[in-house]
PDB file as gemmi writes it, atoms N, CA and C in Angstrom:
CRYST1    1.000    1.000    1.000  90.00  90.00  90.00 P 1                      
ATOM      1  N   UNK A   1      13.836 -10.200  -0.660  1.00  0.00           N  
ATOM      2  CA  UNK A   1      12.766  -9.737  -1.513  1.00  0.00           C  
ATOM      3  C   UNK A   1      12.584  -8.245  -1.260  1.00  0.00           C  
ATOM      4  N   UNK A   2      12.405  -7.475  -2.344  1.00  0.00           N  
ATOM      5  CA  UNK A   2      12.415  -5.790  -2.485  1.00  0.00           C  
ATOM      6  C   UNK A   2      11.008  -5.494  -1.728  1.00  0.00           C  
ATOM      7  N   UNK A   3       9.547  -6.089  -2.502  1.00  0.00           N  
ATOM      8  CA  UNK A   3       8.893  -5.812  -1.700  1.00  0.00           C  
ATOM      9  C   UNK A   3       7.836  -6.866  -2.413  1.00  0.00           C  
ATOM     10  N   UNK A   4       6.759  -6.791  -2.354  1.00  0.00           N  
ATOM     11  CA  UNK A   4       5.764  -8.445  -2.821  1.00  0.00           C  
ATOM     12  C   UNK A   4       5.906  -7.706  -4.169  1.00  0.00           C  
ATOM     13  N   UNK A   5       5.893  -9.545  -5.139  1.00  0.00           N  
ATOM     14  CA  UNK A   5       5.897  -9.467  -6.598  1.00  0.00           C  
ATOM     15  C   UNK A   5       5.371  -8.725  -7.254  1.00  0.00           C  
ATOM     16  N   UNK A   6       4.201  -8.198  -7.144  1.00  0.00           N  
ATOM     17  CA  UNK A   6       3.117  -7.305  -8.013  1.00  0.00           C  
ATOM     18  C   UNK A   6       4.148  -6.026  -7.447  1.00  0.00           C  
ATOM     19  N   UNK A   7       4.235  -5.285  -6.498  1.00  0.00           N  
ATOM     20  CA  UNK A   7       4.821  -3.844  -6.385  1.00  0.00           C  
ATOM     21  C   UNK A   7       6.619  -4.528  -6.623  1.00  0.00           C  
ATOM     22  N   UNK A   8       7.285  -5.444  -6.843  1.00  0.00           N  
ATOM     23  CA  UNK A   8       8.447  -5.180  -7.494  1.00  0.00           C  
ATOM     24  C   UNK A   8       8.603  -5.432  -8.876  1.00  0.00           C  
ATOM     25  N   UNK A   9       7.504  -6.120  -9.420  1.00  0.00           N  
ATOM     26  CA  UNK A   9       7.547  -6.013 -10.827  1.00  0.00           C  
ATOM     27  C   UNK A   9       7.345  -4.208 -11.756  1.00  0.00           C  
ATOM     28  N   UNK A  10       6.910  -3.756 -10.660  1.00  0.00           N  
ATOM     29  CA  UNK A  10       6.896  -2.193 -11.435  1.00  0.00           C  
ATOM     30  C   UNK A  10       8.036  -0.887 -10.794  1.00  0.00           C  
ATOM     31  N   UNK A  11       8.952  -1.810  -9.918  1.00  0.00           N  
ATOM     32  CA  UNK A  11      10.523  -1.186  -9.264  1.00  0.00           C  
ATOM     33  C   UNK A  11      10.809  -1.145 -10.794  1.00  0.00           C  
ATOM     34  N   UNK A  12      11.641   0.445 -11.070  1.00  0.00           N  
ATOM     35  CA  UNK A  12      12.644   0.363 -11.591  1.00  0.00           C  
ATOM     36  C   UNK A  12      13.734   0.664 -11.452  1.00  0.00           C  
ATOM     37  N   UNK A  13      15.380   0.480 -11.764  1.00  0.00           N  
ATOM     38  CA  UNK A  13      16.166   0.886 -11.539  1.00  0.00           C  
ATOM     39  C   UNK A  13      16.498   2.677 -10.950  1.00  0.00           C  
ATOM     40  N   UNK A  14      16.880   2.965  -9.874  1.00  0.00           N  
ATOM     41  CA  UNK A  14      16.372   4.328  -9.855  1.00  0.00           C  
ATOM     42  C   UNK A  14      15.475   4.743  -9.390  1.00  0.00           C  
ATOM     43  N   UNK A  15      14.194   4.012  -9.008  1.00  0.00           N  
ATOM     44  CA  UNK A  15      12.960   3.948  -8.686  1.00  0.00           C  
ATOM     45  C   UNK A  15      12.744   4.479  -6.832  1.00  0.00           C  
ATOM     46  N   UNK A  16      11.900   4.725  -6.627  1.00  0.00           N  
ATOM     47  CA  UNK A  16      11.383   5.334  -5.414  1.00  0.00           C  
ATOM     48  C   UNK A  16      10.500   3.995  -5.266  1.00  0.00           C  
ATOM     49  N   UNK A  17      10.969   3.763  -3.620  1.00  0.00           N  
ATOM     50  CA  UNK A  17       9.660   2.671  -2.738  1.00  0.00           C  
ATOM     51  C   UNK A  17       9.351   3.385  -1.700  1.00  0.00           C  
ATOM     52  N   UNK A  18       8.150   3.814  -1.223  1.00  0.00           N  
ATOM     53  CA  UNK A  18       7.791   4.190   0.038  1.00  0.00           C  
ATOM     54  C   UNK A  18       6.901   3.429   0.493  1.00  0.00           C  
ATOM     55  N   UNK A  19       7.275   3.520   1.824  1.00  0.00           N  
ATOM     56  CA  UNK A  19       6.710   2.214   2.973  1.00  0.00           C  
ATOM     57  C   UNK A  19       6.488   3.200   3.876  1.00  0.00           C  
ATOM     58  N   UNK A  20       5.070   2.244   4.048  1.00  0.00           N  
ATOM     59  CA  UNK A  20       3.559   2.787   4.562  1.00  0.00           C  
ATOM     60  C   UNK A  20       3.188   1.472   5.374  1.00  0.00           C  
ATOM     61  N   UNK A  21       3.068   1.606   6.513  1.00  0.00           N  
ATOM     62  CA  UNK A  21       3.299   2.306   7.738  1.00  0.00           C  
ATOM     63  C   UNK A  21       4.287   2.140   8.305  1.00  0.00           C  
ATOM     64  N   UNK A  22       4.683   0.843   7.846  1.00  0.00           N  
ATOM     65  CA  UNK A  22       5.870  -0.023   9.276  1.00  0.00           C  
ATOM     66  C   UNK A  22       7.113   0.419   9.040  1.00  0.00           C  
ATOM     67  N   UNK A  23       7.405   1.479   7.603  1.00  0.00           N  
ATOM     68  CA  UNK A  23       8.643   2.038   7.445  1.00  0.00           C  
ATOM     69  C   UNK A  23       9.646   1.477   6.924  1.00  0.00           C  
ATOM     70  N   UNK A  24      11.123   1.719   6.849  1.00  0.00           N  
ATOM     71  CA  UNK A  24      12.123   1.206   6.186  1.00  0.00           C  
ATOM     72  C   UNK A  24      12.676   0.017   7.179  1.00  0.00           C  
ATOM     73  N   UNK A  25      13.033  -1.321   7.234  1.00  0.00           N  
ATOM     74  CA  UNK A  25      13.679  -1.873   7.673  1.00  0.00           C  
ATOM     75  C   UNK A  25      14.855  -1.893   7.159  1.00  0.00           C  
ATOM     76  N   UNK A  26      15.793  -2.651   7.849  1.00  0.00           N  
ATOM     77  CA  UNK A  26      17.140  -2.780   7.627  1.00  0.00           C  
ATOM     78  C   UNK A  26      17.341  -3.691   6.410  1.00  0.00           C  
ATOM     79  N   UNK A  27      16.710  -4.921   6.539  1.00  0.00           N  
ATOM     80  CA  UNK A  27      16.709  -5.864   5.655  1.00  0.00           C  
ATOM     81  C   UNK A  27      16.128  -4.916   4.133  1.00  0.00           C  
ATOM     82  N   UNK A  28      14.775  -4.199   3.988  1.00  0.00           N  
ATOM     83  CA  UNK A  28      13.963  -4.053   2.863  1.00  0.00           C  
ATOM     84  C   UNK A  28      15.213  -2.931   2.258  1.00  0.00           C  
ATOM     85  N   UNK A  29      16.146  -2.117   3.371  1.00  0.00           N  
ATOM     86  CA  UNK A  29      16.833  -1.165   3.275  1.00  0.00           C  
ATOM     87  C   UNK A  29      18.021  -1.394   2.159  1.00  0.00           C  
ATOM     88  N   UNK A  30      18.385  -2.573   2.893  1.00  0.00           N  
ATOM     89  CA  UNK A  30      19.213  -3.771   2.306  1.00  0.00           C  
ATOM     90  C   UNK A  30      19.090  -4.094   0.522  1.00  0.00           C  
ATOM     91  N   UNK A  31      17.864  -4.834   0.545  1.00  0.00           N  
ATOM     92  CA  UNK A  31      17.345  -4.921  -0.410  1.00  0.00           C  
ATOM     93  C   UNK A  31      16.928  -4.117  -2.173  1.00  0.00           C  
ATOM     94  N   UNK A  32      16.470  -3.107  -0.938  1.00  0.00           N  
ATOM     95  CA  UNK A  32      16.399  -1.492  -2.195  1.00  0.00           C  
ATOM     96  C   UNK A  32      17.569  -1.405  -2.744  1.00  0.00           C  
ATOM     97  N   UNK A  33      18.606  -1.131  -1.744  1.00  0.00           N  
ATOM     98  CA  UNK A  33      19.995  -0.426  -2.044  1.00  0.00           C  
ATOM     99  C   UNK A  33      20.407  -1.519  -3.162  1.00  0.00           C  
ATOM    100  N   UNK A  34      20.364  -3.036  -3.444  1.00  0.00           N  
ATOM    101  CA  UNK A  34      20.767  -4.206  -3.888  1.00  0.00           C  
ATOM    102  C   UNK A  34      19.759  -4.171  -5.941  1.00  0.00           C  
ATOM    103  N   UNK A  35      18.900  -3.374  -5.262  1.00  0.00           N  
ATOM    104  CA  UNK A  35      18.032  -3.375  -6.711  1.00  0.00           C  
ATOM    105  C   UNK A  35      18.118  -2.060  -7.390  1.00  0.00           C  
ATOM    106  N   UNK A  36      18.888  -1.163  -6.580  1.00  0.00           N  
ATOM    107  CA  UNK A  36      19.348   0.500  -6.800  1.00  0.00           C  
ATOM    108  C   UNK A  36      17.753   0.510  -6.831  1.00  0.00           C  
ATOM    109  N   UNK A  37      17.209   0.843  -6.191  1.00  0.00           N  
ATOM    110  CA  UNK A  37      15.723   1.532  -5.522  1.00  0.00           C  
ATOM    111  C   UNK A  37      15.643   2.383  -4.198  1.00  0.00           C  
ATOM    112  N   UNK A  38      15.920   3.828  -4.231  1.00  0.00           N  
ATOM    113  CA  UNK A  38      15.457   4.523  -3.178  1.00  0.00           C  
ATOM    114  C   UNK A  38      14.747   4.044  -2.361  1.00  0.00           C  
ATOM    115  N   UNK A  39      14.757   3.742  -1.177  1.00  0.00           N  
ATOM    116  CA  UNK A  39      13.441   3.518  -0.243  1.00  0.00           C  
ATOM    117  C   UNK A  39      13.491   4.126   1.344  1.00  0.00           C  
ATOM    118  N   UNK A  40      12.134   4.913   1.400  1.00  0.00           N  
ATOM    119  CA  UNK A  40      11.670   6.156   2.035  1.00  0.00           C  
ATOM    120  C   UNK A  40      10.372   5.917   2.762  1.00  0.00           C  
ATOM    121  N   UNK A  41      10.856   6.046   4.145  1.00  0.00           N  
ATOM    122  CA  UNK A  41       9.418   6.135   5.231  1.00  0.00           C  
ATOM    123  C   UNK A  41       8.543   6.865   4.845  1.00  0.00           C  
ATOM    124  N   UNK A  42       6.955   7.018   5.129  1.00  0.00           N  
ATOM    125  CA  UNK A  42       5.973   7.790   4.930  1.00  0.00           C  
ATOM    126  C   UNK A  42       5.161   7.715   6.254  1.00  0.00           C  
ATOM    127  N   UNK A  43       4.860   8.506   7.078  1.00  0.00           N  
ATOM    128  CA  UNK A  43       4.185   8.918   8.025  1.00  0.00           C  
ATOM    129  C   UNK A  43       2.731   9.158   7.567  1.00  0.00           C  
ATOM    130  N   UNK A  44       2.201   8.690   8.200  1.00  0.00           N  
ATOM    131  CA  UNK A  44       0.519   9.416   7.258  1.00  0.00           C  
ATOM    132  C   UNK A  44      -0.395   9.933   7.877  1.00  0.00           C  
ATOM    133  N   UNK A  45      -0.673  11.224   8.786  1.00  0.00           N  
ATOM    134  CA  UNK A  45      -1.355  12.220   9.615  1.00  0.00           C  
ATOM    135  C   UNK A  45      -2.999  11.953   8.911  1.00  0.00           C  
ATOM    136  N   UNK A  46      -3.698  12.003   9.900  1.00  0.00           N  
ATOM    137  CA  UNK A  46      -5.179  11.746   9.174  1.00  0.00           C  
ATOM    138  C   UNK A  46      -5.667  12.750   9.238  1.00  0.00           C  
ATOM    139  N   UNK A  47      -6.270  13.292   7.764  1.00  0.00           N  
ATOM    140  CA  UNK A  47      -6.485  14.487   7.176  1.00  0.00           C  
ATOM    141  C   UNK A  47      -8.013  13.779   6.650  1.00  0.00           C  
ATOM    142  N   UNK A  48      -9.274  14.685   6.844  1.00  0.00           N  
ATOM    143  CA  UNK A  48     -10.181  14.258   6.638  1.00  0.00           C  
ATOM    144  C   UNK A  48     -10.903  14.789   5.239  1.00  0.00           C  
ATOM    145  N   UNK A  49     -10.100  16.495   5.414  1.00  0.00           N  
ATOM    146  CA  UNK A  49     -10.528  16.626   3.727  1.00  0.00           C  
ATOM    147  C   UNK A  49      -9.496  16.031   2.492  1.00  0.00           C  
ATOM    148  N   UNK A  50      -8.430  15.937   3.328  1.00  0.00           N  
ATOM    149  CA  UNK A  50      -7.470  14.925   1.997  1.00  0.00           C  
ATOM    150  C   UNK A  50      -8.274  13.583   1.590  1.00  0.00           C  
ATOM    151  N   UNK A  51      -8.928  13.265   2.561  1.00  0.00           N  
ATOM    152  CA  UNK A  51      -9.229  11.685   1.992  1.00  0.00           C  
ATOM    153  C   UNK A  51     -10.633  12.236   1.541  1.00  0.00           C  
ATOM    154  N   UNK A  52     -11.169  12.946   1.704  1.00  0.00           N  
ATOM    155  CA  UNK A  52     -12.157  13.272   0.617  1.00  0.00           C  
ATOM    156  C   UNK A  52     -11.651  13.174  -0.796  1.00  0.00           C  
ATOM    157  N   UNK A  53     -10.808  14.428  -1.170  1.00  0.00           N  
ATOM    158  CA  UNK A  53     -10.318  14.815  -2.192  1.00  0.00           C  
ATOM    159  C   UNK A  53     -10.003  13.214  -2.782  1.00  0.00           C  
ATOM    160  N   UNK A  54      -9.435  12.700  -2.102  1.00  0.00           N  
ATOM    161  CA  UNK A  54      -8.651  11.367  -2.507  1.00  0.00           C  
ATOM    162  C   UNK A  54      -9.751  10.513  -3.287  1.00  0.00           C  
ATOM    163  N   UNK A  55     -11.105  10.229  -2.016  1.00  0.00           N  
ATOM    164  CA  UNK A  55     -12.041   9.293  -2.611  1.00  0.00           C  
ATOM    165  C   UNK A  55     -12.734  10.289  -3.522  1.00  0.00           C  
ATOM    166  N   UNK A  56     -12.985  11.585  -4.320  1.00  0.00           N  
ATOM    167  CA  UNK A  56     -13.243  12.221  -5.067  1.00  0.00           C  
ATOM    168  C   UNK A  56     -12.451  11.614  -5.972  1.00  0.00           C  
ATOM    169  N   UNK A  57     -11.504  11.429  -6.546  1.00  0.00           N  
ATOM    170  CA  UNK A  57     -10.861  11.180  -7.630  1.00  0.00           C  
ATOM    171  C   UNK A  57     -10.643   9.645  -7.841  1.00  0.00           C  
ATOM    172  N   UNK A  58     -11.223   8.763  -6.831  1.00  0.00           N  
ATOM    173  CA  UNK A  58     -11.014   7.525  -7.055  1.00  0.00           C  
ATOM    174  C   UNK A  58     -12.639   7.438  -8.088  1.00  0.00           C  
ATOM    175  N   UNK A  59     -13.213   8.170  -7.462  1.00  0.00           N  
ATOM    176  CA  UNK A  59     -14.931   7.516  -7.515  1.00  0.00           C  
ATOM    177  C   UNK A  59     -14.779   8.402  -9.001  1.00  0.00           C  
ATOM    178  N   UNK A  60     -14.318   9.522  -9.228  1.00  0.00           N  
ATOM    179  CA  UNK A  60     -13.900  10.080 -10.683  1.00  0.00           C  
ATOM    180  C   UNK A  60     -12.957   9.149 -12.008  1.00  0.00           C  
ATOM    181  N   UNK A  61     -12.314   8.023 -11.356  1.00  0.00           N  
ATOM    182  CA  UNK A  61     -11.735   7.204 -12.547  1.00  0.00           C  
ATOM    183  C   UNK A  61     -10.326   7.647 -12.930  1.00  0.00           C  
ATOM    184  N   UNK A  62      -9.871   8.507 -11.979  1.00  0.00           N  
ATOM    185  CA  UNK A  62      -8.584   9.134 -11.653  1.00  0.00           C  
ATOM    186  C   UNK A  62      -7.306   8.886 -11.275  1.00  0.00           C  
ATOM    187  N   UNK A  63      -7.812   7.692 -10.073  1.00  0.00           N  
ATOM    188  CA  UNK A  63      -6.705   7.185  -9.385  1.00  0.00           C  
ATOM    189  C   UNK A  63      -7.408   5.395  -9.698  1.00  0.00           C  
ATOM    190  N   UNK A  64      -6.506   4.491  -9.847  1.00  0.00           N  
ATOM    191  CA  UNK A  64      -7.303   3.145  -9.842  1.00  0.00           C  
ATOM    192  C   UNK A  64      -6.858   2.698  -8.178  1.00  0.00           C  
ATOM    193  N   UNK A  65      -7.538   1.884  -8.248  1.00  0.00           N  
ATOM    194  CA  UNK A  65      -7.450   1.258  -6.639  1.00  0.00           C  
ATOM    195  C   UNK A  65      -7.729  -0.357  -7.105  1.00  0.00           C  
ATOM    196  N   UNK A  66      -6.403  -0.760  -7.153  1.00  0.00           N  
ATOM    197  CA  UNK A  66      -6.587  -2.252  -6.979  1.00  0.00           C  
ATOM    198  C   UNK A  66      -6.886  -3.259  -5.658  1.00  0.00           C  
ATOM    199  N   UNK A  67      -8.100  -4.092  -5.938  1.00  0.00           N  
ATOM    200  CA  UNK A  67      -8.826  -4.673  -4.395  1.00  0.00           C  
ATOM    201  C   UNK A  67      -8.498  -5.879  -4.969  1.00  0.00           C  
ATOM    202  N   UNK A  68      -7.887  -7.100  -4.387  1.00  0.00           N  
ATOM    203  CA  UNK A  68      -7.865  -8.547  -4.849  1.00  0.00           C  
ATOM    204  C   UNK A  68      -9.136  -8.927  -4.327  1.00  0.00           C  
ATOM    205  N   UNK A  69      -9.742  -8.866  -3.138  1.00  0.00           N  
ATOM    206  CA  UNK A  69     -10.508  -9.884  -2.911  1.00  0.00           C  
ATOM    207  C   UNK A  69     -11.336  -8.533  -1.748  1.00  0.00           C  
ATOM    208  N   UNK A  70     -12.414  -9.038  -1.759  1.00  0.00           N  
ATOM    209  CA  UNK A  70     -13.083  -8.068  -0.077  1.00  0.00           C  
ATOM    210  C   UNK A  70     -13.771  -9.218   0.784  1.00  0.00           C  
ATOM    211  N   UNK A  71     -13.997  -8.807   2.093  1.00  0.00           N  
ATOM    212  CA  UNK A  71     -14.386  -9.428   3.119  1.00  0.00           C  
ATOM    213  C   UNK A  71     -15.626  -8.987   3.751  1.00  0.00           C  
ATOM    214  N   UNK A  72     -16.156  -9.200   4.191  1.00  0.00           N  
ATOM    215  CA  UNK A  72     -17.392  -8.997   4.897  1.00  0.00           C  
ATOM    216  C   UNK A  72     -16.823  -8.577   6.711  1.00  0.00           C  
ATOM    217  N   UNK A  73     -17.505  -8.220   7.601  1.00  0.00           N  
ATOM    218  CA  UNK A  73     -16.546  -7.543   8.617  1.00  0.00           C  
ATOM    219  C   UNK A  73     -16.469  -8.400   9.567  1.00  0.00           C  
ATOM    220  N   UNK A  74     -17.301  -9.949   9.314  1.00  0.00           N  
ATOM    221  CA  UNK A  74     -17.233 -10.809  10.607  1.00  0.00           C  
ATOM    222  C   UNK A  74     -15.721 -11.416  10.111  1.00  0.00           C  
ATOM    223  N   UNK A  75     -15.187 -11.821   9.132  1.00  0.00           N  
ATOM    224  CA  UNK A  75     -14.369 -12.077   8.713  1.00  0.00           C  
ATOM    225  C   UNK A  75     -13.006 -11.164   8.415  1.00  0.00           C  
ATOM    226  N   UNK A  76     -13.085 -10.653   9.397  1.00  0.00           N  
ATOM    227  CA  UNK A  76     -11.317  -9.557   9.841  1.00  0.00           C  
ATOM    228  C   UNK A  76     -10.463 -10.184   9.875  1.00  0.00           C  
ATOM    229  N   UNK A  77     -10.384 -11.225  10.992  1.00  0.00           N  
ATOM    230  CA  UNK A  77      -9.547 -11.999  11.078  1.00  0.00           C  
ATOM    231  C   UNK A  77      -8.863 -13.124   9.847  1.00  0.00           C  
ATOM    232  N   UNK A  78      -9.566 -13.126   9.329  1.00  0.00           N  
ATOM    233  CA  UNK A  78      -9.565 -14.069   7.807  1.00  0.00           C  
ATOM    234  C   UNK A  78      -8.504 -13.452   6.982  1.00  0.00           C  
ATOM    235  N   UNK A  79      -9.283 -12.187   6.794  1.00  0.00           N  
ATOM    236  CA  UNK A  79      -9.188 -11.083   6.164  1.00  0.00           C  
ATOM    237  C   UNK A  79      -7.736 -10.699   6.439  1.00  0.00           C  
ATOM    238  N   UNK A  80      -7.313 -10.510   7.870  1.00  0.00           N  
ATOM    239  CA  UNK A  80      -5.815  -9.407   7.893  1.00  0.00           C  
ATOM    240  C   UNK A  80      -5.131 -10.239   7.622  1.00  0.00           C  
ATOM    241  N   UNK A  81      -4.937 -11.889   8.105  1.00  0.00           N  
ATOM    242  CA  UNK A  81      -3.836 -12.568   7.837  1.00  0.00           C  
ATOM    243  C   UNK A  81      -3.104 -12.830   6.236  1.00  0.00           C  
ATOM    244  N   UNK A  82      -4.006 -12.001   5.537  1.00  0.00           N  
ATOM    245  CA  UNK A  82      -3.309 -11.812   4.083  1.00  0.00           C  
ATOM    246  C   UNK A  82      -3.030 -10.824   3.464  1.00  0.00           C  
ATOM    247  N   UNK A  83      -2.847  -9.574   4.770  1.00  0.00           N  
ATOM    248  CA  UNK A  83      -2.159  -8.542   4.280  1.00  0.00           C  
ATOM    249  C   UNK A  83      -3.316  -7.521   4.263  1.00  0.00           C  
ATOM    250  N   UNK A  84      -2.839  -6.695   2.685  1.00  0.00           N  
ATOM    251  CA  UNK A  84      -3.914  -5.472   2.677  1.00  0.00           C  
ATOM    252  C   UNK A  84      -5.280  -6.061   2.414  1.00  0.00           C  
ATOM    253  N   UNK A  85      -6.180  -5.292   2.677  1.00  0.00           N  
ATOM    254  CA  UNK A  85      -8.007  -5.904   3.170  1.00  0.00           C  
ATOM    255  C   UNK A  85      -8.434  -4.940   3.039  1.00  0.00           C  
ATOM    256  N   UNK A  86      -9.931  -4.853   2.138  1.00  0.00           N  
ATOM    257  CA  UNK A  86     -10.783  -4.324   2.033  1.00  0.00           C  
ATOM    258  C   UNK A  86     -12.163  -4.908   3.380  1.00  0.00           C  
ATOM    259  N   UNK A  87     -12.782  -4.413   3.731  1.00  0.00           N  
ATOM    260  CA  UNK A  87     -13.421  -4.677   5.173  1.00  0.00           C  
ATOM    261  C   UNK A  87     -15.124  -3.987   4.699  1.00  0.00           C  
ATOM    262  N   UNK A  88     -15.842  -4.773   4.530  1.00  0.00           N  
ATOM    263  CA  UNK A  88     -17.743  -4.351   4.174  1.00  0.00           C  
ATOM    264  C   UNK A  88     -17.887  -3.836   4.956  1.00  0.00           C  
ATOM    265  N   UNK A  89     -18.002  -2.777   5.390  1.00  0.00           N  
ATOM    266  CA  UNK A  89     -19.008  -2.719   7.483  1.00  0.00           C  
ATOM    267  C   UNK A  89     -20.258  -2.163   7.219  1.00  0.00           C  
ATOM    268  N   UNK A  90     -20.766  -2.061   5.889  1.00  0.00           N  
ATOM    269  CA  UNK A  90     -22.130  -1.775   5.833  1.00  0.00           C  
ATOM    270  C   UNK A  90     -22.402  -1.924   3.971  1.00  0.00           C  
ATOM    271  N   UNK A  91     -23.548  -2.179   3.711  1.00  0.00           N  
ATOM    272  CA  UNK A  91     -24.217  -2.447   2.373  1.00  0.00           C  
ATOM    273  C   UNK A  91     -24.519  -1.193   1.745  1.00  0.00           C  
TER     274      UNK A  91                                                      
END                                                                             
């Protein structure tokens, strides 16, 4: 598998995958090369006015941010075992 259904249904031939955090494996490496999809590590340095800028343009209607489901914060554990997680830690 290239990468979960929802992000390989929008691979295209030619296409760029970057993997965030855990990087390129051999297998996903495998995989890309098999679907002709570039795929490229991303390092991600924590920048505090970038993620401003960032949540500036989310909260602007700019960038979409798809959330399947959110959690409340007693429920982490619930929460990580299905991957990416949105986490409440305050109202």
């Amino acid at each position: 598998m290239l990468a979960r259904r929802s992000s390989r249904a929008r691979q295209r031939p030619g296409g760029l995958l970057v993997a965030i955090p855990a990087g390129v494996s051999p297998e996903l490496a495998q995989a890309a090369e098999a679907a002709d999809v570039r795929a490229t590590p991303f390092l991600v340095e924590p920048d505090g006015a970038a993620l401003a800028t960032i949540a500036d343009l989310i909260d602007a209607g700019h960038v979409a941010v798809e959330v399947e489901k959110t959690f409340p914060l007693e429920q982490a554990d619930v929460a990580h075992a299905r991957g990416k997680l949105v986490l409440i830690v305050a109202n």
